[in-house]
TORLO-991034 format. One record per residue (C-alpha): x, y, z; residue in one letter; chain; residue number from 0. Coordinates in Angstrom, 1 decimal, decimal comma, m for minus. Layout:
N
site px->X py->Y pz->Z rest->a kette->A nr->NUM .
...
This chain:
119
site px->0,0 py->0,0 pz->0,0 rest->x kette->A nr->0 .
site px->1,1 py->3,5 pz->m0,6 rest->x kette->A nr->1 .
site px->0,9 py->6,1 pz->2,4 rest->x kette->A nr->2 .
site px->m2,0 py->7,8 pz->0,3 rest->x kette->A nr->3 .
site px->m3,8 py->4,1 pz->0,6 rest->x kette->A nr->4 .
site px->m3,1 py->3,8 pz->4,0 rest->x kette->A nr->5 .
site px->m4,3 py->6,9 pz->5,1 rest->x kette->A nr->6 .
site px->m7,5 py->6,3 pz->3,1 rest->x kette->A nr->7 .
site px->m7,9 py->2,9 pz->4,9 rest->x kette->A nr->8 .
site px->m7,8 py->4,4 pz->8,2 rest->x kette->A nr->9 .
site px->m10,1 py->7,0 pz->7,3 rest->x kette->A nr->10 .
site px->m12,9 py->4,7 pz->6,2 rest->x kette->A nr->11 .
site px->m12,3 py->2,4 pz->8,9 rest->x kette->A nr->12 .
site px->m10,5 py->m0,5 pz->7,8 rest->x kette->A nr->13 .
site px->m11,8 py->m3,5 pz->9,6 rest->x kette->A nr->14 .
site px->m9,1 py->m6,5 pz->9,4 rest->x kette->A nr->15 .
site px->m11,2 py->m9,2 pz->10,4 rest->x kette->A nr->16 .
site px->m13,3 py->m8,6 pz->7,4 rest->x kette->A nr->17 .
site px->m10,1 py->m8,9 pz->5,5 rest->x kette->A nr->18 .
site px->m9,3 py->m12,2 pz->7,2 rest->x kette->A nr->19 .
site px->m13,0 py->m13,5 pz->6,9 rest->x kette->A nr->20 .
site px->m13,0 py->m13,1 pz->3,0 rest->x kette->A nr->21 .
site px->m9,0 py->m14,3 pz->2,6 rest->x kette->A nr->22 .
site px->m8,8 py->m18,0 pz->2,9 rest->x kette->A nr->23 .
site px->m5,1 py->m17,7 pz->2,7 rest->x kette->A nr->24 .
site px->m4,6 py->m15,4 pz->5,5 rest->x kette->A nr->25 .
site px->m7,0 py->m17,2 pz->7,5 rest->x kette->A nr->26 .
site px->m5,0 py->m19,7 pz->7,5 rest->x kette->A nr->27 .
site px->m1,7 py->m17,9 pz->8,1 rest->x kette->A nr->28 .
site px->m4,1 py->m16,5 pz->11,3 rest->x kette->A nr->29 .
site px->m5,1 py->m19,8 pz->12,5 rest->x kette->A nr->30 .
site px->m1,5 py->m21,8 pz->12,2 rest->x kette->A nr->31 .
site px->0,3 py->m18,7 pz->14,3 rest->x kette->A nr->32 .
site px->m3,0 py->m18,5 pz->17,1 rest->x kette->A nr->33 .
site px->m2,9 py->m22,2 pz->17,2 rest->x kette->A nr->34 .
site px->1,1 py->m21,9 pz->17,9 rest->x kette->A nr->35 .
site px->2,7 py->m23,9 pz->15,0 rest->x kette->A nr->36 .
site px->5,4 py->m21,3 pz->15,5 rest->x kette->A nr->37 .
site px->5,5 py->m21,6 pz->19,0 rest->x kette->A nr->38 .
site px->4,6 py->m25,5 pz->19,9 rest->x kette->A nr->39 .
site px->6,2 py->m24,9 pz->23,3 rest->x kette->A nr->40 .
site px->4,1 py->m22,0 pz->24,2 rest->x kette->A nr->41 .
site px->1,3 py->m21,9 pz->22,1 rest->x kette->A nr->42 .
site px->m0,3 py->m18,8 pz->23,6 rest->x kette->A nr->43 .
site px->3,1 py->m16,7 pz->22,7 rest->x kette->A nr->44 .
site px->1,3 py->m14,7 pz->19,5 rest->x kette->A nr->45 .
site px->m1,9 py->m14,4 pz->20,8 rest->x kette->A nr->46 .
site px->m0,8 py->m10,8 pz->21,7 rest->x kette->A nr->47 .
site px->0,2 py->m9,9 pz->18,4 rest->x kette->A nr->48 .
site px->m2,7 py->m11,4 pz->16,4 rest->x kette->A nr->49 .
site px->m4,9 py->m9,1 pz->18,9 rest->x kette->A nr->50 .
site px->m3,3 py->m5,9 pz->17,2 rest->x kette->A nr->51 .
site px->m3,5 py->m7,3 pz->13,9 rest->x kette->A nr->52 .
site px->m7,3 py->m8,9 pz->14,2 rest->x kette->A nr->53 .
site px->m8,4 py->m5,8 pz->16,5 rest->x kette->A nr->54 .
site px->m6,5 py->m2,5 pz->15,0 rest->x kette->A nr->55 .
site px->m3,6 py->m3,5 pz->12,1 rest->x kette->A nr->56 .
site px->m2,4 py->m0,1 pz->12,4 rest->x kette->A nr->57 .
site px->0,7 py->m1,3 pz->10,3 rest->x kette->A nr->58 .
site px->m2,1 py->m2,4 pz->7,3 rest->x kette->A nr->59 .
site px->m0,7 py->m6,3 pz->7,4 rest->x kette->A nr->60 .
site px->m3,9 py->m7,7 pz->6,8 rest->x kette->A nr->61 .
site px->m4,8 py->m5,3 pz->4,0 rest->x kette->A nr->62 .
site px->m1,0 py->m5,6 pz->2,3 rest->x kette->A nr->63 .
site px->m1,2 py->m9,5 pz->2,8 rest->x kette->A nr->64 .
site px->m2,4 py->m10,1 pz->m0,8 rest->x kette->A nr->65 .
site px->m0,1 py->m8,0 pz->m2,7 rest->x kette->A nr->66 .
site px->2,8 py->m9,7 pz->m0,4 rest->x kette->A nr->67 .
site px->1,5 py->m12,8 pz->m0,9 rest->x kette->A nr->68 .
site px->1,9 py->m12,5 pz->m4,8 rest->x kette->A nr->69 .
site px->5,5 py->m10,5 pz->m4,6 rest->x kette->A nr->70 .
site px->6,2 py->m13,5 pz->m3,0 rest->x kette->A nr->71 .
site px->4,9 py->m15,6 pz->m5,7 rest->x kette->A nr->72 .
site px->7,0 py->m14,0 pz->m8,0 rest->x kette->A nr->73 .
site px->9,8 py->m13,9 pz->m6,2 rest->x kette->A nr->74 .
site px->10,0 py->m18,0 pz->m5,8 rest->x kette->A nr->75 .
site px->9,3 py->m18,0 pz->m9,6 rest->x kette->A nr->76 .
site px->12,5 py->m16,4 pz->m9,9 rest->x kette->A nr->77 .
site px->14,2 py->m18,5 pz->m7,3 rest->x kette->A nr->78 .
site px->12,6 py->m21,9 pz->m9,6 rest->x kette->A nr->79 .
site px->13,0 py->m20,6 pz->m13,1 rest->x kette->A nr->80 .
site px->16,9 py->m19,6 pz->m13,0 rest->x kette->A nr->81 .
site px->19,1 py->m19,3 pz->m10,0 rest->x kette->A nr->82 .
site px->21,4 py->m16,6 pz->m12,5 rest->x kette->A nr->83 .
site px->18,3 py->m13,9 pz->m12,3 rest->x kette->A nr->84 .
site px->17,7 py->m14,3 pz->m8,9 rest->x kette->A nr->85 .
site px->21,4 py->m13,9 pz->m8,0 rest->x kette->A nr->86 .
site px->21,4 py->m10,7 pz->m10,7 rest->x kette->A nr->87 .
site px->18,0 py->m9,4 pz->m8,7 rest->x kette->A nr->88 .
site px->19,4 py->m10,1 pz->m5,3 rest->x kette->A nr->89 .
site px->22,7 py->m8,2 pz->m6,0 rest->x kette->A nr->90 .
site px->21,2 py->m5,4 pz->m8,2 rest->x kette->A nr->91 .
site px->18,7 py->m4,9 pz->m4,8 rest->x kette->A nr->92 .
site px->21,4 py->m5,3 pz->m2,3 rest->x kette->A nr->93 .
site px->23,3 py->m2,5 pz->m4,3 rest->x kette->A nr->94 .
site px->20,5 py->m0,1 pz->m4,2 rest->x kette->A nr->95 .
site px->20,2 py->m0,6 pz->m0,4 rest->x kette->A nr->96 .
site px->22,6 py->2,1 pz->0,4 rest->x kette->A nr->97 .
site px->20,3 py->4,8 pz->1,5 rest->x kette->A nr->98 .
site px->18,5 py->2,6 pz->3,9 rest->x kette->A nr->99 .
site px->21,7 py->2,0 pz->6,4 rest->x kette->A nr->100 .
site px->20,9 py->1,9 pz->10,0 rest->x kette->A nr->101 .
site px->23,7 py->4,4 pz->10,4 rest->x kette->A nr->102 .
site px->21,5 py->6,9 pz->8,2 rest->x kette->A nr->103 .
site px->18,3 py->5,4 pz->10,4 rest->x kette->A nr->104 .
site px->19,5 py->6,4 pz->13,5 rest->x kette->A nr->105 .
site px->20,9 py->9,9 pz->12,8 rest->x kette->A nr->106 .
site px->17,6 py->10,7 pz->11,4 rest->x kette->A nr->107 .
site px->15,3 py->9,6 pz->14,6 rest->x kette->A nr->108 .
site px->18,0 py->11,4 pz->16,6 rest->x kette->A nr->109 .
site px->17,4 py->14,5 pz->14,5 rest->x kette->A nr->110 .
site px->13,6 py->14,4 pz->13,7 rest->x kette->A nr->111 .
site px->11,6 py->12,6 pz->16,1 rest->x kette->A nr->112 .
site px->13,7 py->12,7 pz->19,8 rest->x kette->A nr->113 .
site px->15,3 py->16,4 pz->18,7 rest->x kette->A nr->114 .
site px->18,7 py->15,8 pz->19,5 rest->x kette->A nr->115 .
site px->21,3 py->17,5 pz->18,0 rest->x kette->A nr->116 .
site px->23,5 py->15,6 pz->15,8 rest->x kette->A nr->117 .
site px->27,4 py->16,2 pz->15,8 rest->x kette->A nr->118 .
């Protein structure tokens, strides 16, 4: 989603357990994390987080979930088809990464959310 979209969906009220009820998929994502397949040891250990996304999704997972579920389609086709692209991809993305260093990250949290002054 752009920020535009997600804006919009806040506005109008975006209710994720709609998104959940019509999304087979995602249901099914939903159910294997609540009933702790990720967690067999302590199966109650996401039930937290699946309250924020079920109840509120500020962060829009539920509404991006289809569009990342078919990046990620694509993506494996790559992965299948030829393991030269992906390599190609994966490189060409890793070079383009540059702007997004934690370095870069943290001097502009410093600087424009907790106003301290940067040396």
């Amino acid at each position: 989603m752009t920020a535009a979209e997600v804006l919009e969906a806040r506005k109008a009220g975006h209710v994720p357990r709609d998104i959940v009820d019509h999304s087979p998929h995602l249901k099914q994502v939903i159910e294997s994390i609540r009933t702790g397949i990720f967690s067999p040891s302590e199966t109650n250990r996401y039930h937290g987080l699946l309250s924020g996304i079920l109840d509120h999704d500020y962060f829009m997972v539920t509404a991006d979930f289809a569009a990342y579920s078919e990046a990620l389609g694509k993506a494996d086709e790559v992965w299948r088809d030829s393991t030269q692209a992906w390599t190609k991809k994966a490189v060409h993305n890793t070079a383009r990464l540059g702007w997004f260093s934690a370095d870069r990250t943290i001097r502009d949290y410093a600087r424009d959310i907790w106003s301290i002054p940067i040396a």
